[in-house]
C-alpha positions as CSV (number, residue, x, y, z in Angstrom):
1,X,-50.8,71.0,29.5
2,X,-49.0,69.1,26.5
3,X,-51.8,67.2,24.4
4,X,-52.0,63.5,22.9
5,X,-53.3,62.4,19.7
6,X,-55.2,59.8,20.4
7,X,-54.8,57.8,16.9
8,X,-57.3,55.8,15.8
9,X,-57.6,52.2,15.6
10,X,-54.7,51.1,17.6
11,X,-57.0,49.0,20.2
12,X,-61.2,48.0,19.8
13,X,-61.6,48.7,23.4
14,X,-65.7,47.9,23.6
15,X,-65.8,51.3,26.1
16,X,-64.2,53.9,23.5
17,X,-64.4,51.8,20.0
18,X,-66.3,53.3,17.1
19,X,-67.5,51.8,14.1
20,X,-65.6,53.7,11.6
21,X,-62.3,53.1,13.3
22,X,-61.8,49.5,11.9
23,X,-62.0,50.6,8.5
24,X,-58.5,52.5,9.2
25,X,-55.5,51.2,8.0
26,X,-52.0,51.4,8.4
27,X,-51.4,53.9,5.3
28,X,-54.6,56.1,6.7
29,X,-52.7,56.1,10.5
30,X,-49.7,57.4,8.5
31,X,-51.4,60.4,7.4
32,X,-53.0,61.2,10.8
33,X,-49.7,60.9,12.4
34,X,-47.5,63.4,10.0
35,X,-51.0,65.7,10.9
36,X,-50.7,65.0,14.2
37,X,-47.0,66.2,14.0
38,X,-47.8,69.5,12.0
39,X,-50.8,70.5,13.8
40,X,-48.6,71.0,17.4
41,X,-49.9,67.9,19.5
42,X,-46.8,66.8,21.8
43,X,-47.1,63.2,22.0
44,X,-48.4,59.9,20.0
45,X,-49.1,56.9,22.7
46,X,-49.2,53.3,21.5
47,X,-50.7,50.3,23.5
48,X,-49.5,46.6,23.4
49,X,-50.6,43.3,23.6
50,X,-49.1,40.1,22.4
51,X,-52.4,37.7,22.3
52,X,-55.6,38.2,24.0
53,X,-57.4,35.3,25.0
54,X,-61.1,34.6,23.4
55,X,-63.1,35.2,26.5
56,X,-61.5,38.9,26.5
57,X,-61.8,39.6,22.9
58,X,-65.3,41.1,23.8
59,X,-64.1,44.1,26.1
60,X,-60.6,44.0,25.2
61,X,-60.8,43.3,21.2
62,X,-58.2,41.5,19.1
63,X,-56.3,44.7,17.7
64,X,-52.9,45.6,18.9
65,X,-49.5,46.3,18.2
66,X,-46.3,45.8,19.5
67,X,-45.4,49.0,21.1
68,X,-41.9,49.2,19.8
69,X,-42.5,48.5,16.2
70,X,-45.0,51.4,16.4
71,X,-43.0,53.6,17.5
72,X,-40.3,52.5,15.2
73,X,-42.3,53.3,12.1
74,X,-44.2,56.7,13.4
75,X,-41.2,57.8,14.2
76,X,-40.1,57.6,11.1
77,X,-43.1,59.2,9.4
78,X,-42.8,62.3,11.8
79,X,-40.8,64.9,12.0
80,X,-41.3,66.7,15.7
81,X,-43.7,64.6,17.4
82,X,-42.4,62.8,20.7
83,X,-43.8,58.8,19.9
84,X,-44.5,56.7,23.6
85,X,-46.1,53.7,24.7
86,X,-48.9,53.4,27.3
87,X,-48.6,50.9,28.3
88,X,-45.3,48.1,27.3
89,X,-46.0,45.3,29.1
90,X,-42.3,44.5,30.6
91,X,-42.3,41.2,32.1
92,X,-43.3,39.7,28.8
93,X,-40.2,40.9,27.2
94,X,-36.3,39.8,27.1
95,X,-35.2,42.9,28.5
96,X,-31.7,42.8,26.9
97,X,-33.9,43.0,23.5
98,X,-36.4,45.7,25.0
99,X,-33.2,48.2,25.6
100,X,-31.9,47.5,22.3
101,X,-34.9,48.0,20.6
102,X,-35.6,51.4,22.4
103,X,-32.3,52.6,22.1
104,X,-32.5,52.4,18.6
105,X,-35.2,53.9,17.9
106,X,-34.6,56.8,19.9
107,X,-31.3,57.1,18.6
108,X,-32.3,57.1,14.9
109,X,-35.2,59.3,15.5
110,X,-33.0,61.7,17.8
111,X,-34.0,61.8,20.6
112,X,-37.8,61.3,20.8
113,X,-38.8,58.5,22.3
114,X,-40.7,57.4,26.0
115,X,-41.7,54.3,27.0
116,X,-44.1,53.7,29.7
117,X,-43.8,50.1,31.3
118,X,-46.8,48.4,32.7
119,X,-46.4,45.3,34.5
120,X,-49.6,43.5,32.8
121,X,-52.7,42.4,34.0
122,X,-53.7,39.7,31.7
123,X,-53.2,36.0,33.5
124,X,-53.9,33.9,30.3
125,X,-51.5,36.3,28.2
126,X,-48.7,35.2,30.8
127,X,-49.7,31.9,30.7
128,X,-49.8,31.5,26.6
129,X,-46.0,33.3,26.5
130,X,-45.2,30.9,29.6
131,X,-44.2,33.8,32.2
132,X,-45.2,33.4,35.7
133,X,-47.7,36.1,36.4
134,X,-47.4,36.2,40.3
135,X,-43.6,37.0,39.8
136,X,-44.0,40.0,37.2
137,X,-43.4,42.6,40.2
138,X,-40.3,41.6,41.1
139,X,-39.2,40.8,37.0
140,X,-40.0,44.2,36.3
141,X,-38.2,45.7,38.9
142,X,-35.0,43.4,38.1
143,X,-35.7,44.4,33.9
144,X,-35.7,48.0,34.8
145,X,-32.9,48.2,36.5
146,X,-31.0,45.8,34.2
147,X,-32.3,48.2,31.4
148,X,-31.0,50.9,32.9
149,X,-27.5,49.4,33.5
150,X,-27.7,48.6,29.4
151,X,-28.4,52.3,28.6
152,X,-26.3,54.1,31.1
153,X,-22.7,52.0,31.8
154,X,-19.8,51.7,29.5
155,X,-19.2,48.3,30.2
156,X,-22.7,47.0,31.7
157,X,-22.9,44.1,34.4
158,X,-25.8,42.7,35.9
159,X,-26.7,40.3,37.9
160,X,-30.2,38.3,39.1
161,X,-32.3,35.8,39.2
162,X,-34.2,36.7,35.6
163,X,-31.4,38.6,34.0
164,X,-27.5,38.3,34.0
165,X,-24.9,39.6,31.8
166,X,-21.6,40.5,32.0
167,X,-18.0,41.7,29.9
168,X,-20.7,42.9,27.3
169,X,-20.4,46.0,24.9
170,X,-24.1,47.7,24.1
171,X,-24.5,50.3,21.5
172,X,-26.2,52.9,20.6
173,X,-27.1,54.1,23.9
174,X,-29.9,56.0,24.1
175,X,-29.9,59.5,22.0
176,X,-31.5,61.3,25.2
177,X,-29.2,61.2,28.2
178,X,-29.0,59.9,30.8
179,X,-31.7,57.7,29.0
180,X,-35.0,57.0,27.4
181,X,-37.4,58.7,29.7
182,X,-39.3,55.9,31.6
183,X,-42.8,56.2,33.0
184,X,-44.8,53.9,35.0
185,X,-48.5,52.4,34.0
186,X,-50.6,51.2,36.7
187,X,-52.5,51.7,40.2
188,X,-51.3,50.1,42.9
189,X,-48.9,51.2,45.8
190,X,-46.2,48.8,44.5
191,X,-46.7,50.5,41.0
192,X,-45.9,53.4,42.6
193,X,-42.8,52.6,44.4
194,X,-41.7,51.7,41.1
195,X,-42.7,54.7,39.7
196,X,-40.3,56.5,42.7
197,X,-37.4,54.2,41.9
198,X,-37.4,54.0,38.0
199,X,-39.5,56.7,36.8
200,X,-40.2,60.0,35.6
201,X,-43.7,60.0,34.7
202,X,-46.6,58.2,35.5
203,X,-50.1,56.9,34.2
204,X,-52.8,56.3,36.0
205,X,-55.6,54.4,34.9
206,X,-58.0,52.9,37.9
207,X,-57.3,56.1,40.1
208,X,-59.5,59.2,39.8
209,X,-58.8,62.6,38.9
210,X,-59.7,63.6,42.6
211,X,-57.1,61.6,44.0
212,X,-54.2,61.8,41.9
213,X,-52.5,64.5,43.9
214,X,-52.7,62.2,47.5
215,X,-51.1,59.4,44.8
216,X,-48.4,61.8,43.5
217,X,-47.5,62.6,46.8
218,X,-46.7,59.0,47.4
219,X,-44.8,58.7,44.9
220,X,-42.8,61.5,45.7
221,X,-42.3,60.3,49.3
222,X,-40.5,57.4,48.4
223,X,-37.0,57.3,49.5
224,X,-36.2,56.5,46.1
225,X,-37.5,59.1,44.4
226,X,-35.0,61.8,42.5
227,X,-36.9,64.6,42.3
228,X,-36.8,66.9,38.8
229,X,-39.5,67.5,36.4
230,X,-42.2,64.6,36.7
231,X,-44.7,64.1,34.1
232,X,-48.4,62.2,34.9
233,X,-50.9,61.4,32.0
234,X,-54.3,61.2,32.0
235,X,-56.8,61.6,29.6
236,X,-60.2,62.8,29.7
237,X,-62.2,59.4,28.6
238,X,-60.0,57.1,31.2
239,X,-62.9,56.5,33.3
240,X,-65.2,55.3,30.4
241,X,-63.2,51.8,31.1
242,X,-62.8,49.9,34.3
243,X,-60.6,47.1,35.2
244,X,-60.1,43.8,33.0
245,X,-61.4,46.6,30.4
246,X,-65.0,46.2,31.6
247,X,-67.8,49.5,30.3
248,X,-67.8,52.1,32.8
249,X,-70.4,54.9,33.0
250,X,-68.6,57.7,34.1
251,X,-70.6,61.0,33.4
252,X,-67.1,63.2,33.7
253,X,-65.9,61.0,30.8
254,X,-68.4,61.5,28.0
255,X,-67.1,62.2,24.9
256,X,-69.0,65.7,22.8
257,X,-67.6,67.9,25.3
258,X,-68.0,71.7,24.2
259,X,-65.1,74.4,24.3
260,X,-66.2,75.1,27.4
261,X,-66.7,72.1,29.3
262,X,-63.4,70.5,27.8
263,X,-61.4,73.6,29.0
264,X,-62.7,72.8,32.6
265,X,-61.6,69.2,32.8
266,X,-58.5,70.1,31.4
267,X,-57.7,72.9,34.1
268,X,-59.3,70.8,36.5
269,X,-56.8,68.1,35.9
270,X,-53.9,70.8,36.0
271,X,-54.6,71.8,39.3
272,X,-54.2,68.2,40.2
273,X,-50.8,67.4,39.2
274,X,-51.5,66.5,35.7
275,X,-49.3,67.3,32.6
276,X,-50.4,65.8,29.8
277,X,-54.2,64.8,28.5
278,X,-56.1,63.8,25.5
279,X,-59.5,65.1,24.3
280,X,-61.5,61.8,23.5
281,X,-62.8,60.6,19.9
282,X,-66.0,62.4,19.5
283,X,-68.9,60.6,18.0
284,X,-67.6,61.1,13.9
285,X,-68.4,59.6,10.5
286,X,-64.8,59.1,9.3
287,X,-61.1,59.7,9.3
288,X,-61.4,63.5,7.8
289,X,-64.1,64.4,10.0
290,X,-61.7,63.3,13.0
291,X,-58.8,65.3,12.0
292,X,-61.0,68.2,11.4
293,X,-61.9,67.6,15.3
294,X,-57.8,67.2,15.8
295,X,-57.5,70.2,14.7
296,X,-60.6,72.2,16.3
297,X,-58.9,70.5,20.1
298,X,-55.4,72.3,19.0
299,X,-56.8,75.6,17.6
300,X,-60.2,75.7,20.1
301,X,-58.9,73.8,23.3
302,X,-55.4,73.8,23.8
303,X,-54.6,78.1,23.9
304,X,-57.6,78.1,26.7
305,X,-56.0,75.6,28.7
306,X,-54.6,77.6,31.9
Protein backbone atom coordinates (compact mmCIF):
# COMPACT_ATOMS: atom_id res chain seq x y z
CA UNK A 1 0.00 0.00 0.00
CA UNK A 2 1.79 3.46 -1.12
CA UNK A 3 0.39 6.39 1.28
CA UNK A 4 -0.76 10.09 0.54
CA UNK A 5 -0.20 13.13 2.38
CA UNK A 6 -3.13 14.59 2.59
CA UNK A 7 -1.92 18.43 2.89
CA UNK A 8 -3.81 20.69 4.55
CA UNK A 9 -5.88 23.46 3.37
CA UNK A 10 -5.94 22.75 -0.29
CA UNK A 11 -9.98 22.62 -0.36
CA UNK A 12 -12.72 23.71 2.86
CA UNK A 13 -14.82 20.78 2.01
CA UNK A 14 -17.70 21.31 4.96
CA UNK A 15 -17.41 17.17 5.36
CA UNK A 16 -13.53 16.99 6.23
CA UNK A 17 -12.67 20.86 6.95
CA UNK A 18 -11.22 21.87 10.29
CA UNK A 19 -10.94 25.06 11.87
CA UNK A 20 -7.27 25.34 12.09
CA UNK A 21 -6.71 24.53 8.48
CA UNK A 22 -7.52 28.10 7.18
CA UNK A 23 -5.04 29.63 9.14
CA UNK A 24 -2.36 27.67 6.80
CA UNK A 25 -0.60 29.37 4.33
CA UNK A 26 1.30 28.82 1.39
CA UNK A 27 4.95 29.09 3.18
CA UNK A 28 3.40 26.60 6.12
CA UNK A 29 2.25 23.99 3.02
CA UNK A 30 5.86 24.32 1.94
CA UNK A 31 7.15 22.94 5.03
CA UNK A 32 4.66 20.05 5.27
CA UNK A 33 5.45 19.08 1.77
CA UNK A 34 9.56 18.89 2.07
CA UNK A 35 8.19 16.73 5.50
CA UNK A 36 6.03 14.99 3.59
CA UNK A 37 8.93 14.07 1.20
CA UNK A 38 11.54 13.10 3.98
CA UNK A 39 9.25 11.17 6.12
CA UNK A 40 8.58 8.34 3.08
CA UNK A 41 4.95 9.15 2.01
CA UNK A 42 4.69 8.32 -1.86
CA UNK A 43 2.42 10.82 -3.25
CA UNK A 44 1.00 14.56 -2.72
CA UNK A 45 -2.64 14.89 -4.50
CA UNK A 46 -3.96 18.35 -5.45
CA UNK A 47 -7.62 19.20 -6.31
CA UNK A 48 -8.92 22.00 -8.73
CA UNK A 49 -11.45 24.18 -9.33
CA UNK A 50 -11.69 27.38 -11.33
CA UNK A 51 -14.76 29.23 -9.65
CA UNK A 52 -17.41 27.84 -7.45
CA UNK A 53 -20.68 29.28 -7.70
CA UNK A 54 -22.21 30.96 -4.26
CA UNK A 55 -24.95 28.49 -3.69
CA UNK A 56 -21.93 25.80 -3.44
CA UNK A 57 -19.53 27.70 -1.42
CA UNK A 58 -21.36 26.13 1.68
CA UNK A 59 -20.40 22.30 1.02
CA UNK A 60 -17.87 22.91 -1.49
CA UNK A 61 -15.99 26.18 -0.02
CA UNK A 62 -14.22 28.85 -2.05
CA UNK A 63 -10.51 27.43 -1.67
CA UNK A 64 -8.71 25.89 -4.54
CA UNK A 65 -5.97 25.75 -6.72
CA UNK A 66 -5.17 25.13 -10.10
CA UNK A 67 -3.86 21.61 -10.15
CA UNK A 68 -0.97 22.29 -12.38
CA UNK A 69 0.55 25.35 -10.76
CA UNK A 70 0.56 23.13 -7.60
CA UNK A 71 2.27 20.76 -8.78
CA UNK A 72 4.58 22.99 -10.48
CA UNK A 73 5.70 24.64 -7.28
CA UNK A 74 5.77 21.31 -4.79
CA UNK A 75 7.55 19.87 -7.13
CA UNK A 76 9.96 22.13 -6.83
CA UNK A 77 10.14 22.20 -3.08
CA UNK A 78 10.62 18.28 -2.99
CA UNK A 79 13.06 16.20 -3.63
CA UNK A 80 11.50 12.42 -3.90
CA UNK A 81 7.91 12.78 -3.53
CA UNK A 82 5.68 11.82 -6.71
CA UNK A 83 3.22 15.31 -6.91
CA UNK A 84 -0.58 14.33 -8.65
CA UNK A 85 -3.84 15.82 -9.06
CA UNK A 86 -7.22 14.29 -7.96
CA UNK A 87 -9.00 15.44 -9.65
CA UNK A 88 -7.97 18.08 -13.14
CA UNK A 89 -11.04 18.83 -14.43
CA UNK A 90 -10.22 18.31 -18.40
CA UNK A 91 -12.95 19.67 -20.37
CA UNK A 92 -12.38 23.07 -18.82
CA UNK A 93 -8.96 23.16 -20.22
CA UNK A 94 -7.24 23.97 -23.77
CA UNK A 95 -5.77 20.75 -24.01
CA UNK A 96 -2.79 21.74 -26.27
CA UNK A 97 -1.91 24.04 -22.97
CA UNK A 98 -2.78 21.16 -20.47
CA UNK A 99 0.12 18.82 -22.27
CA UNK A 100 2.43 21.53 -22.23
CA UNK A 101 2.02 22.38 -18.92
CA UNK A 102 2.33 18.69 -17.64
CA UNK A 103 5.10 17.96 -19.76
CA UNK A 104 7.06 20.55 -18.21
CA UNK A 105 6.71 19.97 -15.14
CA UNK A 106 7.39 16.52 -15.25
CA UNK A 107 10.30 17.12 -17.25
CA UNK A 108 11.90 19.67 -15.00
CA UNK A 109 11.05 17.75 -11.90
CA UNK A 110 12.34 14.38 -13.66
CA UNK A 111 10.07 12.43 -13.88
CA UNK A 112 7.49 12.73 -11.10
CA UNK A 113 4.48 13.73 -12.08
CA UNK A 114 0.50 12.07 -12.51
CA UNK A 115 -2.35 13.61 -13.40
CA UNK A 116 -5.67 12.30 -12.76
CA UNK A 117 -8.42 13.80 -15.09
CA UNK A 118 -12.04 14.17 -13.98
CA UNK A 119 -14.53 15.18 -16.30
CA UNK A 120 -16.35 17.69 -13.74
CA UNK A 121 -19.44 17.78 -12.19
CA UNK A 122 -20.11 21.36 -11.53
CA UNK A 123 -22.99 22.78 -14.18
CA UNK A 124 -22.57 26.51 -13.24
CA UNK A 125 -18.61 26.20 -13.32
CA UNK A 126 -19.19 25.14 -17.08
CA UNK A 127 -21.46 27.64 -17.62
CA UNK A 128 -19.29 30.72 -16.03
CA UNK A 129 -16.02 29.41 -18.35
CA UNK A 130 -18.79 28.90 -21.25
CA UNK A 131 -18.18 25.10 -21.92
CA UNK A 132 -21.13 22.94 -22.68
CA UNK A 133 -21.51 20.60 -19.88
CA UNK A 134 -23.62 17.85 -21.58
CA UNK A 135 -20.68 17.49 -24.20
CA UNK A 136 -17.68 17.10 -21.53
CA UNK A 137 -17.77 13.15 -22.18
CA UNK A 138 -16.99 13.22 -25.50
CA UNK A 139 -14.34 16.54 -25.05
CA UNK A 140 -12.52 14.60 -22.67
CA UNK A 141 -12.25 11.64 -24.61
CA UNK A 142 -11.11 13.76 -27.79
CA UNK A 143 -8.46 15.99 -25.16
CA UNK A 144 -7.00 12.69 -23.98
CA UNK A 145 -6.33 11.30 -26.94
CA UNK A 146 -5.15 14.54 -28.48
CA UNK A 147 -2.88 14.84 -25.37
CA UNK A 148 -1.59 11.71 -25.85
CA UNK A 149 -0.69 12.37 -29.62
CA UNK A 150 1.17 15.70 -28.12
CA UNK A 151 3.30 13.59 -25.66
CA UNK A 152 4.00 10.55 -27.68
CA UNK A 153 4.45 11.51 -31.73
CA UNK A 154 7.44 13.18 -33.30
CA UNK A 155 5.46 15.21 -35.48
CA UNK A 156 1.85 15.18 -33.74
CA UNK A 157 -1.50 15.47 -35.93
CA UNK A 158 -4.83 15.50 -34.74
CA UNK A 159 -7.94 15.89 -35.81
CA UNK A 160 -11.75 16.69 -34.31
CA UNK A 161 -14.44 18.42 -33.65
CA UNK A 162 -12.86 20.27 -30.23
CA UNK A 163 -9.20 19.97 -31.11
CA UNK A 164 -7.12 20.02 -34.38
CA UNK A 165 -3.60 20.56 -35.11
CA UNK A 166 -1.27 19.67 -37.45
CA UNK A 167 2.73 20.15 -39.10
CA UNK A 168 3.37 21.18 -35.28
CA UNK A 169 6.64 20.51 -33.30
CA UNK A 170 5.99 19.91 -29.27
CA UNK A 171 8.74 19.88 -26.79
CA UNK A 172 9.72 18.63 -23.97
CA UNK A 173 7.84 15.55 -24.09
CA UNK A 174 7.17 14.11 -21.07
CA UNK A 175 10.37 12.93 -18.80
CA UNK A 176 8.45 9.54 -18.03
CA UNK A 177 7.94 7.44 -21.15
CA UNK A 178 5.79 6.57 -22.91
CA UNK A 179 4.12 9.51 -20.84
CA UNK A 180 2.75 11.24 -17.81
CA UNK A 181 0.93 8.51 -16.11
CA UNK A 182 -2.81 9.29 -16.54
CA UNK A 183 -5.54 8.17 -14.05
CA UNK A 184 -9.21 8.53 -14.20
CA UNK A 185 -11.55 10.40 -11.45
CA UNK A 186 -15.04 9.52 -11.32
CA UNK A 187 -17.99 6.73 -10.98
CA UNK A 188 -19.87 6.04 -13.72
CA UNK A 189 -19.57 3.22 -16.39
CA UNK A 190 -18.52 5.70 -19.08
CA UNK A 191 -15.72 6.96 -16.55
CA UNK A 192 -14.73 3.71 -16.66
CA UNK A 193 -14.43 3.03 -20.20
CA UNK A 194 -12.30 5.88 -20.12
CA UNK A 195 -10.42 4.68 -17.57
CA UNK A 196 -9.81 1.24 -20.01
CA UNK A 197 -8.90 3.32 -22.93
CA UNK A 198 -6.64 6.20 -21.45
CA UNK A 199 -5.68 5.11 -18.06
CA UNK A 200 -3.55 3.58 -15.73
CA UNK A 201 -5.00 4.29 -12.51
CA UNK A 202 -8.17 5.18 -11.22
CA UNK A 203 -10.13 7.10 -8.40
CA UNK A 204 -13.08 6.38 -7.16
CA UNK A 205 -15.13 8.57 -5.26
CA UNK A 206 -19.13 7.67 -5.09
CA UNK A 207 -18.25 3.82 -5.23
CA UNK A 208 -17.71 1.80 -2.05
CA UNK A 209 -14.90 -0.11 -0.82
CA UNK A 210 -17.07 -3.28 -1.13
CA UNK A 211 -17.51 -2.90 -4.64
CA UNK A 212 -14.46 -1.72 -6.12
CA UNK A 213 -13.22 -5.10 -7.15
CA UNK A 214 -16.82 -5.85 -9.45
CA UNK A 215 -15.75 -1.96 -10.79
CA UNK A 216 -12.08 -2.99 -11.45
CA UNK A 217 -13.15 -5.83 -13.20
CA UNK A 218 -14.99 -3.61 -15.65
CA UNK A 219 -12.61 -1.76 -16.25
CA UNK A 220 -10.39 -4.41 -17.04
CA UNK A 221 -12.90 -5.98 -19.38
CA UNK A 222 -12.85 -3.40 -21.75
CA UNK A 223 -11.57 -4.11 -25.04
CA UNK A 224 -9.48 -1.19 -24.63
CA UNK A 225 -7.78 -1.88 -21.81
CA UNK A 226 -3.72 -2.63 -22.02
CA UNK A 227 -3.19 -4.45 -19.22
CA UNK A 228 0.25 -3.78 -16.87
CA UNK A 229 0.51 -2.44 -13.50
CA UNK A 230 -2.86 -0.44 -12.63
CA UNK A 231 -2.96 1.73 -9.74
CA UNK A 232 -6.69 2.68 -7.78
CA UNK A 233 -6.80 5.35 -4.95
CA UNK A 234 -8.87 5.54 -2.24
CA UNK A 235 -8.67 7.03 0.88
CA UNK A 236 -10.01 6.19 4.14
CA UNK A 237 -12.44 9.45 4.84
CA UNK A 238 -13.90 9.25 1.01
CA UNK A 239 -17.28 8.36 2.29
CA UNK A 240 -17.45 11.23 4.82
CA UNK A 241 -18.63 13.31 1.46
CA UNK A 242 -21.37 12.47 -0.93
CA UNK A 243 -22.15 13.81 -4.28
CA UNK A 244 -22.39 17.62 -5.16
CA UNK A 245 -19.98 17.48 -1.88
CA UNK A 246 -23.04 17.04 0.47
CA UNK A 247 -22.06 15.61 4.54
CA UNK A 248 -22.22 12.05 4.65
CA UNK A 249 -22.29 9.92 7.77
CA UNK A 250 -20.39 7.06 7.08
CA UNK A 251 -19.28 5.20 10.37
CA UNK A 252 -16.22 3.25 8.30
CA UNK A 253 -15.01 6.87 7.59
CA UNK A 254 -14.44 8.53 10.95
CA UNK A 255 -11.47 10.02 11.47
CA UNK A 256 -9.38 9.05 15.30
CA UNK A 257 -8.88 5.72 14.12
CA UNK A 258 -6.37 3.67 16.38
CA UNK A 259 -3.29 1.58 15.16
CA UNK A 260 -5.36 -1.03 15.10
CA UNK A 261 -8.43 -0.15 13.45
CA UNK A 262 -6.45 1.95 10.72
CA UNK A 263 -4.37 -1.17 9.93
CA UNK A 264 -7.73 -3.00 9.16
CA UNK A 265 -9.26 -0.59 6.70
CA UNK A 266 -6.09 -0.35 5.08
CA UNK A 267 -5.74 -4.26 4.54
CA UNK A 268 -9.21 -4.33 3.95
CA UNK A 269 -8.91 -2.08 1.05
CA UNK A 270 -5.83 -4.15 -0.19
CA UNK A 271 -7.70 -7.10 -0.54
CA UNK A 272 -9.94 -5.10 -2.72
CA UNK A 273 -7.84 -3.95 -5.46
CA UNK A 274 -6.62 -0.91 -3.81
CA UNK A 275 -3.04 0.57 -4.04
CA UNK A 276 -2.77 3.66 -2.59
CA UNK A 277 -4.79 5.34 0.58
CA UNK A 278 -4.55 8.20 2.96
CA UNK A 279 -5.15 8.12 6.75
CA UNK A 280 -7.62 11.18 7.29
CA UNK A 281 -6.84 14.50 9.34
CA UNK A 282 -7.46 13.55 12.82
CA UNK A 283 -9.21 16.03 15.03
CA UNK A 284 -5.67 18.44 15.91
CA UNK A 285 -4.97 21.92 17.25
CA UNK A 286 -2.43 23.02 14.62
CA UNK A 287 0.05 22.41 11.90
CA UNK A 288 2.86 20.73 14.34
CA UNK A 289 0.49 18.58 15.95
CA UNK A 290 -0.49 17.31 12.34
CA UNK A 291 2.83 16.49 11.26
CA UNK A 292 3.51 14.84 14.48
CA UNK A 293 0.27 12.61 13.40
CA UNK A 294 2.12 12.44 9.66
CA UNK A 295 4.64 10.98 11.11
CA UNK A 296 2.94 8.56 13.82
CA UNK A 297 0.66 7.10 10.17
CA UNK A 298 4.37 6.48 8.53
CA UNK A 299 6.23 5.10 11.59
CA UNK A 300 2.86 3.37 13.43
CA UNK A 301 0.59 2.56 10.22
CA UNK A 302 2.28 2.04 7.19
CA UNK A 303 5.11 -1.14 8.28
CA UNK A 304 1.60 -2.99 9.60
CA UNK A 305 -0.01 -2.59 6.41
CA UNK A 306 0.01 -6.23 4.81
Amino acid sequence: MKFVFPLPHMLRLKAMVQPWEASVTGAHQTRMVKRADELGYDMITLPEHFVIPQNHVELSGPHYFHSVAAQGYVAGATERIRIGTSVTILPLQNPIVMAKALSTVDWMSSGRIMVAFGVGWLEEEFKILGVPFHERGRMSDEYLAAIIELWTKERPSFEGKYVSFKDVAFEPKPFQKPHVPIWIGGDSDAALKRTARFASGWIPFLTKPDDIPARLDFIKSQPTYKGGPFEVMCGLSTGLVGEGHVVTNDPKAKVGMNVQELVDRLNALKKRGVTMSAVPIPPVKDMEAYLDHAQWVIEEIKPKVQ
